[in-house]
mmCIF file as Biopython writes it, N, C-alpha, C and O atoms, coordinates in Angstrom:
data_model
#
loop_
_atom_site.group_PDB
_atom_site.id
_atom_site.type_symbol
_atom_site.label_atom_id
_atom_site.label_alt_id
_atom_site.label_comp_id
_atom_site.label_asym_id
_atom_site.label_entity_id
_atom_site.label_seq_id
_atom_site.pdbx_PDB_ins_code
_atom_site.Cartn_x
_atom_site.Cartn_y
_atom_site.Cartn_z
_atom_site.occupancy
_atom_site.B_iso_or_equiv
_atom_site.auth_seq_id
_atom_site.auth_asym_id
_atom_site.pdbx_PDB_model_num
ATOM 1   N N  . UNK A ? 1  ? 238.925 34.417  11.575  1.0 0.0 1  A 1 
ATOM 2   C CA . UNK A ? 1  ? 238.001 34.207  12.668  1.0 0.0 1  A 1 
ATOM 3   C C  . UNK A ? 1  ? 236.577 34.254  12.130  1.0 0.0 1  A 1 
ATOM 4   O O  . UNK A ? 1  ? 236.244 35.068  11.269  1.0 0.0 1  A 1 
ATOM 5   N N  . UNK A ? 2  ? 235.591 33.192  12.760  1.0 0.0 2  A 1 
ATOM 6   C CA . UNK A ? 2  ? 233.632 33.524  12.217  1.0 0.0 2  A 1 
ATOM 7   C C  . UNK A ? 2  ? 233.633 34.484  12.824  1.0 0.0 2  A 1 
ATOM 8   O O  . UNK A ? 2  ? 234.370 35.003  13.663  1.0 0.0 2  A 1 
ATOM 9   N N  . UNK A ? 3  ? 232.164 34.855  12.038  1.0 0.0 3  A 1 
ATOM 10  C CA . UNK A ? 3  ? 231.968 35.728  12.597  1.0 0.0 3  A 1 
ATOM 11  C C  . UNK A ? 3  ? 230.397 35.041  12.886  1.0 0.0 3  A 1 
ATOM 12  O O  . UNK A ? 3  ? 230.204 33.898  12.473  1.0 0.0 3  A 1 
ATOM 13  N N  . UNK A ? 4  ? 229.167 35.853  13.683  1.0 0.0 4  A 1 
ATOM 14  C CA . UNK A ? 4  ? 228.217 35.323  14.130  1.0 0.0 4  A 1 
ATOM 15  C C  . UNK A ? 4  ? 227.257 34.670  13.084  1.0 0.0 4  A 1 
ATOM 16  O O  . UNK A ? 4  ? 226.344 33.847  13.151  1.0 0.0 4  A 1 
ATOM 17  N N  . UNK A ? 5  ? 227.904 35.450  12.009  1.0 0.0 5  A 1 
ATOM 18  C CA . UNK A ? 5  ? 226.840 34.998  10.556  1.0 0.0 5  A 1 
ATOM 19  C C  . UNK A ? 5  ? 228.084 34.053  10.092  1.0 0.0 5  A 1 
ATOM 20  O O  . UNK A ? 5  ? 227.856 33.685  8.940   1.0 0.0 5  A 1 
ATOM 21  N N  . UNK A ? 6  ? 228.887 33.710  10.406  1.0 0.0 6  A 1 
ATOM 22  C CA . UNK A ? 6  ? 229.613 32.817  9.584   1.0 0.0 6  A 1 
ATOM 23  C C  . UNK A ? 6  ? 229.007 31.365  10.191  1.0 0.0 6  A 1 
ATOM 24  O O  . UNK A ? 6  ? 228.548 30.426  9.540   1.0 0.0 6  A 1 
ATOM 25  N N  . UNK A ? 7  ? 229.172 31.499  11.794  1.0 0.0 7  A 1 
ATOM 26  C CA . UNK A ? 7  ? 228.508 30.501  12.457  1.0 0.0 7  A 1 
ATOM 27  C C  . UNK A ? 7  ? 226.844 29.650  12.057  1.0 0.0 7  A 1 
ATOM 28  O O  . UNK A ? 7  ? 226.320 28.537  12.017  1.0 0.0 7  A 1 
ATOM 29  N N  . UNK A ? 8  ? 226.599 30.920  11.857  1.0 0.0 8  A 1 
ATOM 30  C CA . UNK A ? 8  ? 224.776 30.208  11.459  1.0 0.0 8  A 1 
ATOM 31  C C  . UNK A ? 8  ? 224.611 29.629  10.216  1.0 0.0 8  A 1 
ATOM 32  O O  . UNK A ? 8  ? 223.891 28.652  10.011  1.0 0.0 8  A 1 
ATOM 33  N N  . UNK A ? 9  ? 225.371 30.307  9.242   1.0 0.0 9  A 1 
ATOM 34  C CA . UNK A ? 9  ? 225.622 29.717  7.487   1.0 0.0 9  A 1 
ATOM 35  C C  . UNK A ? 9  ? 226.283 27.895  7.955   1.0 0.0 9  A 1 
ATOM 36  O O  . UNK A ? 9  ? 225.976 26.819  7.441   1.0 0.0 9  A 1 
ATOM 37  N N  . UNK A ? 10 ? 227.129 28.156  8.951   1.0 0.0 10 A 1 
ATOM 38  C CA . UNK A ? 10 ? 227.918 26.772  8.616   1.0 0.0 10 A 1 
ATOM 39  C C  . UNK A ? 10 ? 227.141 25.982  9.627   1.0 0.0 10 A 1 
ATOM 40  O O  . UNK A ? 10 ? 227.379 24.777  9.535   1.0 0.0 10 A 1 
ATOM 41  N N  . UNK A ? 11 ? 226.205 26.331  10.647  1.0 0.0 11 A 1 
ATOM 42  C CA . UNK A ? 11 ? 225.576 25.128  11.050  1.0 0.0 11 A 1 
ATOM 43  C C  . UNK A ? 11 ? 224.178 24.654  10.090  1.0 0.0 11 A 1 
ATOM 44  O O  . UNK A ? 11 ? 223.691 23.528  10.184  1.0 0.0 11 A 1 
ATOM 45  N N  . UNK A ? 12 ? 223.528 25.942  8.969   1.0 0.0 12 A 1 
ATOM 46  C CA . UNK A ? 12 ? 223.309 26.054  8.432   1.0 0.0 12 A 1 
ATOM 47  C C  . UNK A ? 12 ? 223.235 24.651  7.339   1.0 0.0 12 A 1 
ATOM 48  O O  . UNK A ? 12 ? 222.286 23.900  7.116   1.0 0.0 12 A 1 
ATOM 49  N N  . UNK A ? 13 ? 224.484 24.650  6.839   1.0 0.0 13 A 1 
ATOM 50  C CA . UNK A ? 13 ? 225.386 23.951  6.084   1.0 0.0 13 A 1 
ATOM 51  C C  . UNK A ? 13 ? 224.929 22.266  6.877   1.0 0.0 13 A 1 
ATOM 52  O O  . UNK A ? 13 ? 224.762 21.202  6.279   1.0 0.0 13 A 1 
ATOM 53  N N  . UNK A ? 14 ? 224.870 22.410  7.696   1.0 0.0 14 A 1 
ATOM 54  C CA . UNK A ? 14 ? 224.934 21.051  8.668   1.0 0.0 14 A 1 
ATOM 55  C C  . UNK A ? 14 ? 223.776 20.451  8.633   1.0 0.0 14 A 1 
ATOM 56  O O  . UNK A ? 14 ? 223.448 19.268  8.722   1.0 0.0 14 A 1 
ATOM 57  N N  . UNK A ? 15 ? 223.289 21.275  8.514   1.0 0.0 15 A 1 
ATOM 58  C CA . UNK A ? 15 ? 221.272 20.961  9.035   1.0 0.0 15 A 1 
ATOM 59  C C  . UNK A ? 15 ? 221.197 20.526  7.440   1.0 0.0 15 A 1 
ATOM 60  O O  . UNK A ? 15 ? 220.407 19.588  7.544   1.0 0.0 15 A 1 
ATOM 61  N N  . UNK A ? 16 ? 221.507 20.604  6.054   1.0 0.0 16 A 1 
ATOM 62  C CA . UNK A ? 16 ? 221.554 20.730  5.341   1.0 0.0 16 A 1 
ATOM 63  C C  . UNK A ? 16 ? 221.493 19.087  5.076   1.0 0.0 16 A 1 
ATOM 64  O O  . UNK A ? 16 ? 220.513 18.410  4.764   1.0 0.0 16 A 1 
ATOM 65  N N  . UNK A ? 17 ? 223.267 18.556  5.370   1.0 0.0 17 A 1 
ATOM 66  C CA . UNK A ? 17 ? 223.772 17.772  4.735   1.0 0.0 17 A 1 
ATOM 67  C C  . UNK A ? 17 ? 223.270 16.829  5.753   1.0 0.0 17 A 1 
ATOM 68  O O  . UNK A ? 17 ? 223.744 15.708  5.568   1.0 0.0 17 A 1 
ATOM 69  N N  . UNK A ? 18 ? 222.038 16.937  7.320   1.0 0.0 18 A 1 
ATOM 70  C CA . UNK A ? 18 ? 221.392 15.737  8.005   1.0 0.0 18 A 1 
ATOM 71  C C  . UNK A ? 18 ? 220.666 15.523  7.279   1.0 0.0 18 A 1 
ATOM 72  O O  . UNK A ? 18 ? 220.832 14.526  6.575   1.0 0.0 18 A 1 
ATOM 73  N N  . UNK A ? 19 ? 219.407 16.432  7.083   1.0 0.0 19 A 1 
ATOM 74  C CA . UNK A ? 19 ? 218.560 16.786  6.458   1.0 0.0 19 A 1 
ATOM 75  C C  . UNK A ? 19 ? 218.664 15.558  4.617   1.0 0.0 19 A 1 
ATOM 76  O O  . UNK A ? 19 ? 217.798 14.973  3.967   1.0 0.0 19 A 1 
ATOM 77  N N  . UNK A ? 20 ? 219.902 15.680  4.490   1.0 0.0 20 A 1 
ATOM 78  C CA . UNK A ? 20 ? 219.851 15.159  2.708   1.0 0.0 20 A 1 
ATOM 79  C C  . UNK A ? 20 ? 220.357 13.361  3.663   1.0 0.0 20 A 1 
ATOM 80  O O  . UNK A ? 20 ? 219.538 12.494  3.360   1.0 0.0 20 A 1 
ATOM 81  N N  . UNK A ? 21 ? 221.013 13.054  4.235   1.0 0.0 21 A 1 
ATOM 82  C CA . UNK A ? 21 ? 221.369 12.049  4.722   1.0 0.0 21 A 1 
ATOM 83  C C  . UNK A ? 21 ? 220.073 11.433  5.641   1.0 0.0 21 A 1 
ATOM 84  O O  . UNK A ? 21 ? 220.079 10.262  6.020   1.0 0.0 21 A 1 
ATOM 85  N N  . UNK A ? 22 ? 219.682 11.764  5.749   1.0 0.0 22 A 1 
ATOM 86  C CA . UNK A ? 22 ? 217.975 11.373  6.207   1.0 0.0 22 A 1 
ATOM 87  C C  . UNK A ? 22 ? 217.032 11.094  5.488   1.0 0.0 22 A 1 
ATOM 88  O O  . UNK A ? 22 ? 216.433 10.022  5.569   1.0 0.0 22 A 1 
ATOM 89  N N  . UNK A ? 23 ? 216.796 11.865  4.802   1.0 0.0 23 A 1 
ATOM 90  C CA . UNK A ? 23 ? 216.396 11.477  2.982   1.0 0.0 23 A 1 
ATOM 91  C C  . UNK A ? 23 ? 216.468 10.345  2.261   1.0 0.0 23 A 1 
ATOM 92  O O  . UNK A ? 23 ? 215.584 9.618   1.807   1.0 0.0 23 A 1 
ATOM 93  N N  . UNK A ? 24 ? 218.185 10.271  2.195   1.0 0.0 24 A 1 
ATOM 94  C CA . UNK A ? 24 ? 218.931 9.162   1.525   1.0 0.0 24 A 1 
ATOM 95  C C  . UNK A ? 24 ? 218.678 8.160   2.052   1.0 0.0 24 A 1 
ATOM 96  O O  . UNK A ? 24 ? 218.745 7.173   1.320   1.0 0.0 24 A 1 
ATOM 97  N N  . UNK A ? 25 ? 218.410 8.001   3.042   1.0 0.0 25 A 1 
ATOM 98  C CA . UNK A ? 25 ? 218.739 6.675   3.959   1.0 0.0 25 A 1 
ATOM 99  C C  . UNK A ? 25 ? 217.087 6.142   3.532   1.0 0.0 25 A 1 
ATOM 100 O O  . UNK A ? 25 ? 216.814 5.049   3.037   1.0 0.0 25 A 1 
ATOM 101 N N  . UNK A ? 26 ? 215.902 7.476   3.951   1.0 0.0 26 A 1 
ATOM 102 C CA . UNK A ? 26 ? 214.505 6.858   3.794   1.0 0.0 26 A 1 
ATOM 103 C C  . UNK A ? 26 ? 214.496 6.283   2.421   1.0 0.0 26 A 1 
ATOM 104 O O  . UNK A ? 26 ? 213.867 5.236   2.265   1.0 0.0 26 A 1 
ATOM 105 N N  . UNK A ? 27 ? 215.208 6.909   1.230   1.0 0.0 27 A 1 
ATOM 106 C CA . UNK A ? 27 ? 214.771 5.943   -0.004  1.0 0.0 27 A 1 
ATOM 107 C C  . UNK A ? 27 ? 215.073 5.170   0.023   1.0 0.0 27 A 1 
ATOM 108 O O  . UNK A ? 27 ? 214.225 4.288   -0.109  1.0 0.0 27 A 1 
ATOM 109 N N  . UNK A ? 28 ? 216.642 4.692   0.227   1.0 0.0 28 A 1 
ATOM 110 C CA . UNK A ? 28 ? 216.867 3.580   0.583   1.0 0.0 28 A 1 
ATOM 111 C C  . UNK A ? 28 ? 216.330 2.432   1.145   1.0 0.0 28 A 1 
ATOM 112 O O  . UNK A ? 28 ? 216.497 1.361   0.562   1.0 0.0 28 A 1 
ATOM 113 N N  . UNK A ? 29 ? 215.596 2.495   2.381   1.0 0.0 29 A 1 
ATOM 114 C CA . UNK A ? 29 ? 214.989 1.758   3.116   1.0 0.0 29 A 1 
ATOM 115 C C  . UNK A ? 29 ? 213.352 1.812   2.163   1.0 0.0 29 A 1 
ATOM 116 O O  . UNK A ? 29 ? 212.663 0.792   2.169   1.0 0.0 29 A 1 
ATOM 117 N N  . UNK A ? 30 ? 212.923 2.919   1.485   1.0 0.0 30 A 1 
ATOM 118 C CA . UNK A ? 30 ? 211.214 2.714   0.409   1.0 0.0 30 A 1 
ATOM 119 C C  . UNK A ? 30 ? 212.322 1.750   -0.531  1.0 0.0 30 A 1 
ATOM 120 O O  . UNK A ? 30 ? 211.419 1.031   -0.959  1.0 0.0 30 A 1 
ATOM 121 N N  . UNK A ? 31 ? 213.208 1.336   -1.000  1.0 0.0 31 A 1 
ATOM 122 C CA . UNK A ? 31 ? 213.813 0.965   -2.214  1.0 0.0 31 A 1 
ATOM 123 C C  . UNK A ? 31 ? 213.497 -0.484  -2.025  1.0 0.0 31 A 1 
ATOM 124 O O  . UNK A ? 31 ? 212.783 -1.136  -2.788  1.0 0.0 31 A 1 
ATOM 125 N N  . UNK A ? 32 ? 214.213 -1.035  -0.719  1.0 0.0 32 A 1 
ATOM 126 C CA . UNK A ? 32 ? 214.364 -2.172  -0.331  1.0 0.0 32 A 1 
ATOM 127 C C  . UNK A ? 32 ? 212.365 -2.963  0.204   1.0 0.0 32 A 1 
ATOM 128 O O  . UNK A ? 32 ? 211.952 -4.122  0.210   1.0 0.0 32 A 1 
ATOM 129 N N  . UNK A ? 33 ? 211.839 -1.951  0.473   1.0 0.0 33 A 1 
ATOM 130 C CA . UNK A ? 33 ? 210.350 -2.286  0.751   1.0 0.0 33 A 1 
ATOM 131 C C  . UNK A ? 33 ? 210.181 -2.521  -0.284  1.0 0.0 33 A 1 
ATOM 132 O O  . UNK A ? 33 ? 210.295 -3.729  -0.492  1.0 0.0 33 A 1 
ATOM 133 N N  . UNK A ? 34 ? 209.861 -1.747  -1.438  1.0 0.0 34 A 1 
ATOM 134 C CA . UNK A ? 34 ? 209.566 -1.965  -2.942  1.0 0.0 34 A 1 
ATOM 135 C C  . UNK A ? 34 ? 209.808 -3.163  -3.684  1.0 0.0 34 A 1 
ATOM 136 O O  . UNK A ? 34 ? 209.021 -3.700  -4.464  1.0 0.0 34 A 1 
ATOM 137 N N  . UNK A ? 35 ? 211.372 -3.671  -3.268  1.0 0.0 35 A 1 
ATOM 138 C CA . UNK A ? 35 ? 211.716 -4.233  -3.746  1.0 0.0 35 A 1 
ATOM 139 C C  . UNK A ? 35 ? 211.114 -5.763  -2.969  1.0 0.0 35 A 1 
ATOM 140 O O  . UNK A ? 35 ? 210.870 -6.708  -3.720  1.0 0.0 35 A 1 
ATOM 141 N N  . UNK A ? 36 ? 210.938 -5.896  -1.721  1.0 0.0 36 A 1 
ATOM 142 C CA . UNK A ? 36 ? 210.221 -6.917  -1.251  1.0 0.0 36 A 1 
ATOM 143 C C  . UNK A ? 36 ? 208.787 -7.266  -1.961  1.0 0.0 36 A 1 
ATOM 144 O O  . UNK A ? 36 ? 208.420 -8.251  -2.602  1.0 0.0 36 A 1 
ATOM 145 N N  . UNK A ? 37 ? 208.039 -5.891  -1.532  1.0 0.0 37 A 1 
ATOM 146 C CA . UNK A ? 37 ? 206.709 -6.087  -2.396  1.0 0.0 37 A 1 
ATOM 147 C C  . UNK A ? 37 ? 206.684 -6.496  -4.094  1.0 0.0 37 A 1 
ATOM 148 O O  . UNK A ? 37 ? 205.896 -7.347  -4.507  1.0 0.0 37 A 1 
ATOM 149 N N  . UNK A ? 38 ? 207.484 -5.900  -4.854  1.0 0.0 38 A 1 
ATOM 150 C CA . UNK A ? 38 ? 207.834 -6.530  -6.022  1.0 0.0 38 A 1 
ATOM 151 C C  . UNK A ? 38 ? 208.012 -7.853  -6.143  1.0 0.0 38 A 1 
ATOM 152 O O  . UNK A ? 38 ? 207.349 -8.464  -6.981  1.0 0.0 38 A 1 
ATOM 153 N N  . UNK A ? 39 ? 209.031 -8.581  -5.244  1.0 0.0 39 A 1 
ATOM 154 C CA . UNK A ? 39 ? 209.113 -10.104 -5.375  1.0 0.0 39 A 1 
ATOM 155 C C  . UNK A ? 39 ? 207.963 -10.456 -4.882  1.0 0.0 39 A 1 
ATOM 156 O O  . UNK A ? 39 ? 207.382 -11.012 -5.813  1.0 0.0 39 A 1 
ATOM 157 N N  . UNK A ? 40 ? 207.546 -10.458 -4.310  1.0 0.0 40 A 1 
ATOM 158 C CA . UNK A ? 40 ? 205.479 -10.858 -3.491  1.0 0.0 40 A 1 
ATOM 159 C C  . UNK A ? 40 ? 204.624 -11.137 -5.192  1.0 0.0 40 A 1 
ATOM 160 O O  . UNK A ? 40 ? 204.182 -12.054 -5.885  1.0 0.0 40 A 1 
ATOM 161 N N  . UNK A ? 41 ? 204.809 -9.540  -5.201  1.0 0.0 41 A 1 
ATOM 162 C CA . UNK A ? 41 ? 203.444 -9.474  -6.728  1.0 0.0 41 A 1 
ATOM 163 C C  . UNK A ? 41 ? 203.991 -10.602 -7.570  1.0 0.0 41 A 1 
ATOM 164 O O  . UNK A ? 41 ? 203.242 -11.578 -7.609  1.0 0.0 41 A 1 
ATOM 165 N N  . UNK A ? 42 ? 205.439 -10.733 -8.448  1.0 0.0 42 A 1 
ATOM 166 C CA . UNK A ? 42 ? 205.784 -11.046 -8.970  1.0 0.0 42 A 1 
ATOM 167 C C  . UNK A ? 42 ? 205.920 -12.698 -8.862  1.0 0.0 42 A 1 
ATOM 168 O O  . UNK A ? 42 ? 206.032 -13.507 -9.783  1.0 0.0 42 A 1 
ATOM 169 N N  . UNK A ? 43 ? 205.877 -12.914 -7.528  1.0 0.0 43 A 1 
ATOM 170 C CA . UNK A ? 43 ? 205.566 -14.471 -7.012  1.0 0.0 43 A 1 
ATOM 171 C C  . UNK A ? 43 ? 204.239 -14.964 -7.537  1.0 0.0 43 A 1 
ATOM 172 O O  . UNK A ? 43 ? 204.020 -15.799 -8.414  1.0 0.0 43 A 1 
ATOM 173 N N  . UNK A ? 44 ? 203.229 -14.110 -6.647  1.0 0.0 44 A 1 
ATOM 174 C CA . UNK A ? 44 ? 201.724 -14.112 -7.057  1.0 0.0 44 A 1 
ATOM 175 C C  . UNK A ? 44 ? 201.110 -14.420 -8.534  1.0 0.0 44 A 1 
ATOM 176 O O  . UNK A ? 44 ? 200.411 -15.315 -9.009  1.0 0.0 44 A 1 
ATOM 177 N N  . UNK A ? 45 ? 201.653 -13.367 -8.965  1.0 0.0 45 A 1 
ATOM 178 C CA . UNK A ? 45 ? 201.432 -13.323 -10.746 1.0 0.0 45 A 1 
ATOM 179 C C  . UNK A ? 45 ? 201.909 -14.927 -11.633 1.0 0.0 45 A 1 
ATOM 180 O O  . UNK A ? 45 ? 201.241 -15.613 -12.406 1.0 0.0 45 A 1 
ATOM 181 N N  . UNK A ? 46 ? 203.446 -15.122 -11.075 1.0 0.0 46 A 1 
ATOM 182 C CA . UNK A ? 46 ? 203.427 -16.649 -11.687 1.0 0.0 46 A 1 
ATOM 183 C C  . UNK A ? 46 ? 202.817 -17.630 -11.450 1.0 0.0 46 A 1 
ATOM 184 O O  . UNK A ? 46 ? 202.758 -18.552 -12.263 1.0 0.0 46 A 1 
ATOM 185 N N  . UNK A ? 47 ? 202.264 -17.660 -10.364 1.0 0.0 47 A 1 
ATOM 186 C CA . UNK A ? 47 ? 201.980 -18.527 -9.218  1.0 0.0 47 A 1 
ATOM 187 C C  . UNK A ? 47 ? 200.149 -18.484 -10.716 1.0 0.0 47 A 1 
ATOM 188 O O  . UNK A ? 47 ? 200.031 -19.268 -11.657 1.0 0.0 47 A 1 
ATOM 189 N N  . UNK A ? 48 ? 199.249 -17.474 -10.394 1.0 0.0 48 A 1 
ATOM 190 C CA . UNK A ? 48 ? 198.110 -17.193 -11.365 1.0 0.0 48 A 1 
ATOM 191 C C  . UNK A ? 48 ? 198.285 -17.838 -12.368 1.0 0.0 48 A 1 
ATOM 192 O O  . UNK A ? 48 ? 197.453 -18.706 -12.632 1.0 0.0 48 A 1 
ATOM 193 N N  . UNK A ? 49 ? 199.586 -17.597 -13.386 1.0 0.0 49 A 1 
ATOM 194 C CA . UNK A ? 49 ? 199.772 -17.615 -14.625 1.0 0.0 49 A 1 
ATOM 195 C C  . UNK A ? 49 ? 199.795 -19.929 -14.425 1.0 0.0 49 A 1 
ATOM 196 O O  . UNK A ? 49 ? 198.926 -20.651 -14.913 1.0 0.0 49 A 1 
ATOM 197 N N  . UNK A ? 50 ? 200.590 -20.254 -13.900 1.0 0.0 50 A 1 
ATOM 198 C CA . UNK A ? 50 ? 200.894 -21.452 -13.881 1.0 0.0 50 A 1 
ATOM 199 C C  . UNK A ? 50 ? 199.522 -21.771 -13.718 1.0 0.0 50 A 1 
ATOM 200 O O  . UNK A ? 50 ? 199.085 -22.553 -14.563 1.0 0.0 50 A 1 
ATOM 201 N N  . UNK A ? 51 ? 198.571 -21.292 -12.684 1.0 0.0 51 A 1 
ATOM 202 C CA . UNK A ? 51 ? 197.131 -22.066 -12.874 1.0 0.0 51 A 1 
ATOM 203 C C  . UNK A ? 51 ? 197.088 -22.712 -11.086 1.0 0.0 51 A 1 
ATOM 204 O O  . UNK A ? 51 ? 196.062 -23.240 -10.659 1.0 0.0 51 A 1 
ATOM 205 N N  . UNK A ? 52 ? 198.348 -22.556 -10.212 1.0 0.0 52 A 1 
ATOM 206 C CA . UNK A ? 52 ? 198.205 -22.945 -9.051  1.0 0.0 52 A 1 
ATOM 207 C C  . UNK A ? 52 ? 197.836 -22.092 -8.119  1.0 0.0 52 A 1 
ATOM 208 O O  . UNK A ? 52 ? 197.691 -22.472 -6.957  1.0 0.0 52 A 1 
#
């Protein structure tokens, strides 16, 4: 059987693993921005280099 401290450790535990899954998800979503802005610069830059 919990006990009252078993309860708070394991919601504890919970807040934990939103907390890291919330996280995960925001890099994810900075990863995919990054990765947009990267193709932009990287457009830009050839785009300079060619002279157009």
């Amino acid at each position: 059987m919990l006990s009252a401290g078993d309860k708070k450790n394991t919601q504890g535990n919970k807040d934990v693993v939103e907390v890291r899954r919330d996280y995960l998800e925001e890099v994810k979503r900075l990863e995919k921005e990054l990765t947009i802005v990267h193709r932009k610069i990287r457009k830009l830059y050839n785009q300079l280099k060619s002279g157009k």
